[in-house]
RODO-2510 file (C-alpha; in nm, 4 decimals, decimal comma):
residues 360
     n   res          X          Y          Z
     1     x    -5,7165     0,8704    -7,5542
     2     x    -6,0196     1,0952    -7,6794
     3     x    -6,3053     0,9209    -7,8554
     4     x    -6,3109     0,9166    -8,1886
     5     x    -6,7269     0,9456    -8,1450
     6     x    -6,8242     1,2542    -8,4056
     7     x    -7,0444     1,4098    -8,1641
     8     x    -7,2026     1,7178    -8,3075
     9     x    -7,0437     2,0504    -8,1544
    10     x    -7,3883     2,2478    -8,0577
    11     x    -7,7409     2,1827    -8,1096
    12     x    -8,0876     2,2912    -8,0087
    13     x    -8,0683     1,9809    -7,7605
    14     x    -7,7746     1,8429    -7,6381
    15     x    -8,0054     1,4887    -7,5715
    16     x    -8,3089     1,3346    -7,6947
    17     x    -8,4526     1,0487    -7,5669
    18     x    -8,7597     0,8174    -7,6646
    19     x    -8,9516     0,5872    -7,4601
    20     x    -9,2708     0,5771    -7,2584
    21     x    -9,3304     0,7276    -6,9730
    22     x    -9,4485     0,5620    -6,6313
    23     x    -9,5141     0,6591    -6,2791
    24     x    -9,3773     0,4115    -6,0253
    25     x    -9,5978     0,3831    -5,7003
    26     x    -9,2861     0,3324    -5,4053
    27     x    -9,4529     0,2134    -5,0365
    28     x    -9,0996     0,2438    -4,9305
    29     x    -8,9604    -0,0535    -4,6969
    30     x    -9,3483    -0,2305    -4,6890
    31     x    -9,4449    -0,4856    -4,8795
    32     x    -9,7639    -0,3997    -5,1512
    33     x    -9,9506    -0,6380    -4,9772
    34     x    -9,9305    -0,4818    -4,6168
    35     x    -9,9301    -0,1665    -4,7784
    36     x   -10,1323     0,1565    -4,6442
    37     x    -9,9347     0,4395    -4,8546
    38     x    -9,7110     0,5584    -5,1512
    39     x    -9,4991     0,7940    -5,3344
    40     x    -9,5111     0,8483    -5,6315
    41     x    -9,2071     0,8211    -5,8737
    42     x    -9,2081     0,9857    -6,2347
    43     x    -8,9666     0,7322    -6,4372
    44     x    -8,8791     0,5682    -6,7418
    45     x    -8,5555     0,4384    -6,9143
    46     x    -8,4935     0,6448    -7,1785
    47     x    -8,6567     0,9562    -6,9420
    48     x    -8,4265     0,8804    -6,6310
    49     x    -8,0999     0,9948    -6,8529
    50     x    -8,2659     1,2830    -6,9839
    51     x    -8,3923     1,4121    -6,7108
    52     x    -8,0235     1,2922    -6,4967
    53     x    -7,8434     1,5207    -6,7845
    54     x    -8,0798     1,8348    -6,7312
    55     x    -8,1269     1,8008    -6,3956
    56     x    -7,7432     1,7341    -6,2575
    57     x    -7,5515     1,8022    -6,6005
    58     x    -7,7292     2,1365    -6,7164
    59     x    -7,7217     2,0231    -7,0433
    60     x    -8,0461     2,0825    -7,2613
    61     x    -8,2269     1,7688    -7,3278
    62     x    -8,5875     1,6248    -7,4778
    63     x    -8,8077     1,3296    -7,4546
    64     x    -9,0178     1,1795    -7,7222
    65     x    -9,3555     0,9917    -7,5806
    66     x    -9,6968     0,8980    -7,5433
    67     x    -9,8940     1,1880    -7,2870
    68     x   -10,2724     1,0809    -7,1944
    69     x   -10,5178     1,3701    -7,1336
    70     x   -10,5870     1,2753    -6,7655
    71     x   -10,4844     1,3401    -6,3981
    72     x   -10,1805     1,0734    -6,4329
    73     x   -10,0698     1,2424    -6,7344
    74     x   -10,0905     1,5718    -6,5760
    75     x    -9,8666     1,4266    -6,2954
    76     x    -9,6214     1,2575    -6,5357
    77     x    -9,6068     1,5994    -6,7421
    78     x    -9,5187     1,8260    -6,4264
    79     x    -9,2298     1,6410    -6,3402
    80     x    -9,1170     1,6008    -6,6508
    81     x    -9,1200     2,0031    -6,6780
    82     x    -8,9786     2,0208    -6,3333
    83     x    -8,6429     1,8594    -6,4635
    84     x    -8,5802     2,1245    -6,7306
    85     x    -8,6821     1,8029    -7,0210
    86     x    -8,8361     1,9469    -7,3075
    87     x    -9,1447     1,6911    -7,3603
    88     x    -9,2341     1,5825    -7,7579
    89     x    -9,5800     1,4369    -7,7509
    90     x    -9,7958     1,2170    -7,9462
    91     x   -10,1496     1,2972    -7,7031
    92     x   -10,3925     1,0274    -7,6446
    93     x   -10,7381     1,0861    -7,4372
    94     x   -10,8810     0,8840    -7,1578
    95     x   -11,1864     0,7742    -7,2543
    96     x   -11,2666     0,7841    -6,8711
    97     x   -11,2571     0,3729    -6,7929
    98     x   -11,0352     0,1576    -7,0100
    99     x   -10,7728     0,4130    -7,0996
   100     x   -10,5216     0,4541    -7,2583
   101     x   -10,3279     0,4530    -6,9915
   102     x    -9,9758     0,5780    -6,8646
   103     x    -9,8028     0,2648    -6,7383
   104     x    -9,7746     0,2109    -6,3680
   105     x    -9,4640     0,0572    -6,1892
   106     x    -9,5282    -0,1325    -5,8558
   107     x    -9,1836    -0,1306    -5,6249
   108     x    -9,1442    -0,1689    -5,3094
   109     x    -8,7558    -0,1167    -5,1696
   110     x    -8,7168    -0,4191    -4,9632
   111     x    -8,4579    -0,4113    -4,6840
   112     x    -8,1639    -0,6179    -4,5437
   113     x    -8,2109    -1,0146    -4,6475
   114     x    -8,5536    -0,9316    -4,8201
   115     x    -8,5183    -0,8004    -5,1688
   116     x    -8,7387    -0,5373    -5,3698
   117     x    -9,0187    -0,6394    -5,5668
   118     x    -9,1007    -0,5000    -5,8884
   119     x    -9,4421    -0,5881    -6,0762
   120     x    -9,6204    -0,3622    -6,3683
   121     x    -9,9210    -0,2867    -6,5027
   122     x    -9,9222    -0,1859    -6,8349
   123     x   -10,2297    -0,3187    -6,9624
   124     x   -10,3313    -0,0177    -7,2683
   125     x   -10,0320     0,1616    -7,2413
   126     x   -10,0871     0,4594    -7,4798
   127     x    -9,6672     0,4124    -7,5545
   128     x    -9,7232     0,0993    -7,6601
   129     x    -9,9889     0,2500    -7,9414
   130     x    -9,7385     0,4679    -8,0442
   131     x    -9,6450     0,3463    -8,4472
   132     x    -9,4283     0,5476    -8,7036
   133     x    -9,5457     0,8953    -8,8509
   134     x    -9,6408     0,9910    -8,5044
   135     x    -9,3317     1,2291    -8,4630
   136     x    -9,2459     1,4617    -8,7405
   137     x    -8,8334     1,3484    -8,6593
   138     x    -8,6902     1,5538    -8,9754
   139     x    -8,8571     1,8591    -8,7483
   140     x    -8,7495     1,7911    -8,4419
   141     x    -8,3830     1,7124    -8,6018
   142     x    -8,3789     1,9802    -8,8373
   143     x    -8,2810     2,2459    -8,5463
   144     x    -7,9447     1,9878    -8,4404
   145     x    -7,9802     1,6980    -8,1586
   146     x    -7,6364     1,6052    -8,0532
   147     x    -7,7342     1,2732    -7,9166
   148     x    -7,9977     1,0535    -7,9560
   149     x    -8,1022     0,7500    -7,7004
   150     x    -8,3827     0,4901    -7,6062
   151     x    -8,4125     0,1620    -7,4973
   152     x    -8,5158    -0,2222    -7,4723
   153     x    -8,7975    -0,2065    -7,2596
   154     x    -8,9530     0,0696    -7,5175
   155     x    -8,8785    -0,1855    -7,8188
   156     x    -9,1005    -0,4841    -7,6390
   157     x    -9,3681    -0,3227    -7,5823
   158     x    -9,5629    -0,4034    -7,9149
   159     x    -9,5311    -0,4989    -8,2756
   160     x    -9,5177    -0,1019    -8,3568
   161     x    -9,2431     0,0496    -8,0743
   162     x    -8,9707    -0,0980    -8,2817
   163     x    -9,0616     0,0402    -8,5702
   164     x    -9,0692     0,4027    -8,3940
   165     x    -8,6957     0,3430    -8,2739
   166     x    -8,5958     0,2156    -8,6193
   167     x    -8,7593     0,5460    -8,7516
   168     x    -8,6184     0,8077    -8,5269
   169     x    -8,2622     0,6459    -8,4801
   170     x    -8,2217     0,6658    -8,8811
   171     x    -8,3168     1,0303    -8,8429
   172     x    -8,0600     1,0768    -8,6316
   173     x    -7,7978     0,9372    -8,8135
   174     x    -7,9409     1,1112    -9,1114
   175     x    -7,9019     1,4673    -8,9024
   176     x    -7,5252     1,3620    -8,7904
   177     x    -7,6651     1,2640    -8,4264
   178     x    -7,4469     1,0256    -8,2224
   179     x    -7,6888     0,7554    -8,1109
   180     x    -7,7293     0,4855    -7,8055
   181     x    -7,9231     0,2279    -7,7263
   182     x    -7,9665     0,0811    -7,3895
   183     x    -8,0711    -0,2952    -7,4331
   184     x    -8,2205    -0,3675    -7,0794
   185     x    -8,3400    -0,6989    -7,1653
   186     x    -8,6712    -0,8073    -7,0307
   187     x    -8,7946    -1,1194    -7,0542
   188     x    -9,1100    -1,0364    -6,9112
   189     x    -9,1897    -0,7909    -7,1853
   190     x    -9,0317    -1,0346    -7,4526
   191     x    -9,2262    -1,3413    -7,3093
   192     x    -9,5707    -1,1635    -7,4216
   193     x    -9,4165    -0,9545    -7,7817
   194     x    -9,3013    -1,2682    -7,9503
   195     x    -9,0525    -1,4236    -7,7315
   196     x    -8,6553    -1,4356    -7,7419
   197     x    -8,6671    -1,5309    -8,0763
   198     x    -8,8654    -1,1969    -8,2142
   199     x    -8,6706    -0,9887    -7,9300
   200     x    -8,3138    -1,0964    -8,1142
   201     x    -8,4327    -1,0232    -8,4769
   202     x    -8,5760    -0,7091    -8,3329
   203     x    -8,3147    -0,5603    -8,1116
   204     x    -8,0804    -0,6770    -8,4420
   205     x    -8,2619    -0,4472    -8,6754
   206     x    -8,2410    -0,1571    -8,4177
   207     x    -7,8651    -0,1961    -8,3507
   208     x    -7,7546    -0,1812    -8,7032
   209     x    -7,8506     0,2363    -8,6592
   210     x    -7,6550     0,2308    -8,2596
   211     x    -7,3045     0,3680    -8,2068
   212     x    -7,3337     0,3261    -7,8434
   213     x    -7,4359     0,0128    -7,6844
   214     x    -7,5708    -0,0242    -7,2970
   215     x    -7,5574    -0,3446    -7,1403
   216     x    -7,4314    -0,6461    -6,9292
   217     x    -7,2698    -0,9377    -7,0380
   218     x    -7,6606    -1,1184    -6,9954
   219     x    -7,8159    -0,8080    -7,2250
   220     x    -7,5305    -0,8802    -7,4881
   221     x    -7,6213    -1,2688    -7,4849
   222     x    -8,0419    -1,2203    -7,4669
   223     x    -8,0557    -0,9730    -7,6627
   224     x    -7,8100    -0,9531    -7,9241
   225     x    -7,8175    -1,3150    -7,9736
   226     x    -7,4092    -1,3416    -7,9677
   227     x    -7,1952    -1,6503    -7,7285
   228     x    -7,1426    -1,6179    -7,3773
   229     x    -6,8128    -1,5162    -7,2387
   230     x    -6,4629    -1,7358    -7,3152
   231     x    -6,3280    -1,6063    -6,9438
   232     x    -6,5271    -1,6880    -6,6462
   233     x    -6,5897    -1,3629    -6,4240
   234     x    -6,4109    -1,4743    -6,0622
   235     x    -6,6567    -1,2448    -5,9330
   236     x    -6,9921    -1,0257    -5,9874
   237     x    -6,6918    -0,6860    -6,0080
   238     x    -6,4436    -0,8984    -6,2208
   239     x    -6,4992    -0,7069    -6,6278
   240     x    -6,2741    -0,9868    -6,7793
   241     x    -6,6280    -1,2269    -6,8774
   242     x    -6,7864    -0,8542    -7,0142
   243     x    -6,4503    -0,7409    -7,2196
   244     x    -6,4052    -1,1143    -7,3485
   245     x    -6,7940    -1,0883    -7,5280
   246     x    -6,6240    -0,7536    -7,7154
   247     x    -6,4519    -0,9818    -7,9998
   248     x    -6,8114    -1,1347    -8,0596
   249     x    -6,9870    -0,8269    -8,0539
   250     x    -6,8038    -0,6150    -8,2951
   251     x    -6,8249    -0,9366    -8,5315
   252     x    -7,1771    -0,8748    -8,5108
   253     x    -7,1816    -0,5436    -8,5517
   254     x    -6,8628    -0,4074    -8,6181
   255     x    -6,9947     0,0079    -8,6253
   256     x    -7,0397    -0,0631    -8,2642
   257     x    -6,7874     0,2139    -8,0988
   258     x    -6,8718     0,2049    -7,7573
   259     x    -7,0253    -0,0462    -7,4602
   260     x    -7,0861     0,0442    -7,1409
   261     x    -7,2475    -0,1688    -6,8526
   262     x    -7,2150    -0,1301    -6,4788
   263     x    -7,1001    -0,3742    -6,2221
   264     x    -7,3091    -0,4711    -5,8488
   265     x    -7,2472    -0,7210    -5,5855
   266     x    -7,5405    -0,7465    -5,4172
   267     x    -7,4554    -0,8204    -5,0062
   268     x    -7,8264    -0,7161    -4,8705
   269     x    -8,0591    -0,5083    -5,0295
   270     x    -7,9186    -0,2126    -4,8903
   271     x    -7,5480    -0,2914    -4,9141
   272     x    -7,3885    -0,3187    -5,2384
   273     x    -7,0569    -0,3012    -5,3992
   274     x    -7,0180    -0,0679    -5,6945
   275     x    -6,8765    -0,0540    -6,0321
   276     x    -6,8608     0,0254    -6,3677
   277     x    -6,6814    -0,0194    -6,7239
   278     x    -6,6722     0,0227    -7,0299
   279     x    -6,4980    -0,0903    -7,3985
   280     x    -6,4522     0,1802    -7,6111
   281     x    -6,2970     0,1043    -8,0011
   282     x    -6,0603    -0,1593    -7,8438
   283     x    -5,9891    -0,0250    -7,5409
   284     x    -6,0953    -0,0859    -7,1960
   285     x    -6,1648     0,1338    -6,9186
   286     x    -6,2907     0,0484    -6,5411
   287     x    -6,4383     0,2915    -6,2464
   288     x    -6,3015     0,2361    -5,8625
   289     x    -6,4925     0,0245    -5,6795
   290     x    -6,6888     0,1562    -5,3741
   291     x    -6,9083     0,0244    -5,1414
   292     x    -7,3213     0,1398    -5,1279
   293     x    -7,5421     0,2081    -4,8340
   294     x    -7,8508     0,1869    -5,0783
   295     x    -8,1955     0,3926    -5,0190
   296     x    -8,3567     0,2833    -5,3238
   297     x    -8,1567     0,1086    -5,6140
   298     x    -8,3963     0,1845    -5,9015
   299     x    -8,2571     0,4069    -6,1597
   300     x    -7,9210     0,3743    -6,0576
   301     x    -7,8101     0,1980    -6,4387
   302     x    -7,9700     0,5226    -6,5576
   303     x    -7,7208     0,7398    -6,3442
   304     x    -7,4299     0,5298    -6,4914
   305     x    -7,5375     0,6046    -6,8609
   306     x    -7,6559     1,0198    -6,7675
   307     x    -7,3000     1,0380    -6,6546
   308     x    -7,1147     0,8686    -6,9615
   309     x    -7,3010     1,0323    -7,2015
   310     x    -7,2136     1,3840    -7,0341
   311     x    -6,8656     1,3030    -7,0322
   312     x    -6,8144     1,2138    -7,3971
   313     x    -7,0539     1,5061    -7,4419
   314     x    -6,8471     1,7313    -7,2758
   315     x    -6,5193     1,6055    -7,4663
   316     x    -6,3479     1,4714    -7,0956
   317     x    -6,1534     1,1088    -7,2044
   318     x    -6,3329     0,7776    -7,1949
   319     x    -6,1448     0,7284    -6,8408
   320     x    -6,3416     1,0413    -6,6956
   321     x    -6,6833     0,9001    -6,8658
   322     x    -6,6582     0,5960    -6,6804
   323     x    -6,5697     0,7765    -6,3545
   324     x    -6,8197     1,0049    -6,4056
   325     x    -7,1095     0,7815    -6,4889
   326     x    -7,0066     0,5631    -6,1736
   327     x    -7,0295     0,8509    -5,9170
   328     x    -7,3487     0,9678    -6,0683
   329     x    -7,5040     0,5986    -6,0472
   330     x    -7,3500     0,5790    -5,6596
   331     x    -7,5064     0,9133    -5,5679
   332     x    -7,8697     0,8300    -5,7528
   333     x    -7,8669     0,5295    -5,5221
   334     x    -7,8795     0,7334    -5,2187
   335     x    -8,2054     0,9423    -5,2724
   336     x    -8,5274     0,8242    -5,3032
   337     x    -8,6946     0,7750    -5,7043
   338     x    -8,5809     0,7122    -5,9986
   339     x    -8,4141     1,0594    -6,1215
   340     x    -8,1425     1,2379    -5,9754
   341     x    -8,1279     1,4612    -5,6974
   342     x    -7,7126     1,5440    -5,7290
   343     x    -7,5367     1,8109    -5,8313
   344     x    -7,2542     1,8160    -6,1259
   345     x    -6,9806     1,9132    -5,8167
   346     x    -7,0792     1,6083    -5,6317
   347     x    -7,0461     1,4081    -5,8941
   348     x    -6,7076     1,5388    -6,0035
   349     x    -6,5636     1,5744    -5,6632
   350     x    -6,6602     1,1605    -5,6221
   351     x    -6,5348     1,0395    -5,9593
   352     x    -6,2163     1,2227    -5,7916
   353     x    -6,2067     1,0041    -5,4772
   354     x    -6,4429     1,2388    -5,2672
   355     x    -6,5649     1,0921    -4,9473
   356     x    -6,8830     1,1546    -4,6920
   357     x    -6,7314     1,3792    -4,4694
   358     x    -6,9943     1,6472    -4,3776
   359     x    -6,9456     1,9640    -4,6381
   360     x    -6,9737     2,2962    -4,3999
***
C-alpha cells in the first residue's frame, strides 16, 4: 500500500523543523557527581531529525530556533552547520551573567544494572522567549517546505512556544506542507507550564494542524487526553495495547493519517531489545525485532522518526518506513550523542536483515 500522505514533490527544503536548541554535557559511564570531564553533545528534538535526514538521508533540511550571541551559541551553531541543517534564527544576546541562555542537558550513560540519569537546566532559555511574529513563516514557506515537524518538549516550555507551533504548523498547511508532531510528553516540563491539565488543552490545539503523530501508547494517554488501551500489551514489544488506542485517537482527531512510536525492552542499560511500529490510515505495520548492545541510548526515538519521515519522503511503502526508521534508531544507538553518525547504505542494508559481520 502507498500512503495516501500528499507530500509535496520538490521544495527548497525537503524538512523543517522547530524547537530549541540545547547542548547536552555527556561524562560518559561516570556519574555527575564523581565527575572530572565531558563531551559535549549538540541536540534537540525537533533538531535530532533534521540533522539525522541531512546528515544520513542527504535530503535538504532547516531548523527554526532561538541562537544566543555567546561562546555556547557559537558551539551550538557549528554543529548545526556541520550537519548540512540550514539554521532560521530569532538572535538573542548574552547580557554576560543571567543570559539568555541556550539550555543545557546533564546525562550521564549509566551502565549494566545502573541506569542513565538525565537532569536540565533551562533556567532563561532564550527558546522559551521565543513568541509569534518572530519568524517571517509565509517567507520561509513561500520557496516550498515539503515537511514540517516539532515537538512536545518545545510546546512546554512557556505560555508563548505553543503559540509559535500553532503559528508555523498553519503555515505549513497553508503552503501544502505535510506536517508532524512528536508529542514526547514531559511531565517535568508540564509540572512547571500549567500542569497536565494546560498540557492536554495545549497539545489539543496543536494537533488539530498535525497529519503525523509521534508517540507511545503513554504520550497518546498524557498528552492527548484520550483512554488507555482495551488490550493489555503481554509484553514491552507486544503493539496490540498501541494499535487498540488507534479507534480512540482518530475519534479525537480523525485528520490524523499516521502514528508512529517505537518499541524497547530494557534488560540493562546497555542491552535492549528493539522495535518499532506504526498505524497508518487503518493499517498496521511492525519492524523485526533485534537485540541492542547500547553505547548511549539518547536520540535513538529521533533515529526512528529521521528514518520514517525519509521513507514516506522518498515514496518507499509504509512497510519500508517502519523498517527504515527502526535500523536508523538501532544504528544511532551505537555511537556516541544525540545525532547520527550512519550512512543511508547501512541503514538500508539493516532494514534488509544486514548483520555485524566486519565489511572489508
Amino acid at each position: 500500500m502507498k500512503s495516501t500522505l500528499n507530500i509535496p514533490k520538490s521544495g527548497a527544503l525537503d524538512f523543517l523543523s522547530l524547537g530549541a536548541l540545547v547542548h547536552r554535557l555527556d561524562p560518559g559511564i561516570i556519574p555527575f557527581r564523581k565527575a572530572t570531564r565531558c563531551d559535549i553533545h549538540v541536540s534537540g528534538g525537533e533538531f535530532n531529525v533534521s540533522a539525522n535526514l541531512s546528515d544520513c538521508f542527504q535530503l535538504k533540511t532547516g531548523i527554526a530556533s532561538a541562537m544566543v550571541q555567546y561562546p555556547i551559541g557559537d558551539l551550538i551553531a557549528e554543529r548545526v552547520r556541520a550537519m548540512g541543517v540550514k539554521p532560521f534564527y530569532k538572535t538573542f544576546k548574552h547580557d554576560g551573567v543571567h543570559g539568555p541562555n541556550m539550555a543545557t542537558v546533564y546525562s550521564d550513560q549509566g551502565h549494566g544494572v545502573r541506569a542513565p540519569i538525565v537532569f536540565y537546566n533551562r533556567c532563561n532559555e532564550a527558546a522559551a522567549q521565543l513568541k509569534p511574529d518572530d519568524f517571517n513563516w509565509k517567507e520561509i514557506f513561500r520557496t516550498g517546505v515539503r515537511w514540517f515537524h516539532s515537538g512536545g518538549i518545545f510546546a512546554a516550555l512557556s505560555q508563548t512556544t505553543a503559540e509559535v507551533i500553532i503559528e508555523a504548523m498553519q503555515a505549513a498547511k497553508a503552503a501544502g506542507a505535510v506536517t508532524s508532531f512528536d508529542l514526547n510528553y514531559r511531565a517535568k516540563l508540564w509540572n512547571i507550564a500549567g500542569g497536565h491539565e494546560r498540557a492536554v488543552a495545549v497539545l489539543d490545539r496543536i494537533v488539530k494542524n498535525v497529519d503525523v503523530l509521534v508517540g507511545n501508547e503513554e504520550d497518546l494517554q498524557l498528552g492527548l487526553g484520550i483512554p488507555g488501551p482495551e488490550v493489555h500489551a503481554k509484553s514491552k514489544l507486544d503493539p496490540s495495547a498501541f494499535f487498540s488506542m488507534m479507534t480512540n485517537v482518530t475519534k479525537k482527531h480523525p485528520h490524523i493519517k499516521a502514528v508512529a512510536t517505537t518499541m524497547r525492552e530494557v534488560h540493562s542499560t546497555n542491552r535492549h531489545s528493539w522495535s518499532a511500529v506504526a498505524w497508518m490510515e487503518g493499517e498496521t505495520y511492525q519492524s523485526p525485532v533485534c537485540e541492542l548492545d547500547v553505547v548511549d541510548r539518547v536520540g535513538g526515538g529521533d533515529g526512528y522518526a529521521a528514518g520514517f519521515f525519509y521513507g514516506l519522503l522518498s515514496g518507499r511503502s509504509p512497510q519500508d518506513a517502519v523498517d527504515l526508521g527502526w535500523a536508523h534508531g538501532a544504528l544511532l544507538t551505537t555511537f556516541p550523542g544525540d545525532t547520527t553518525m550512519a550512512t543511508a547504505d547501512q541503514v538500508e542494508a539493516f532494514a534488509k536483515g544486514g548483520s555485524a559481520r566486519i565489511q572489508r
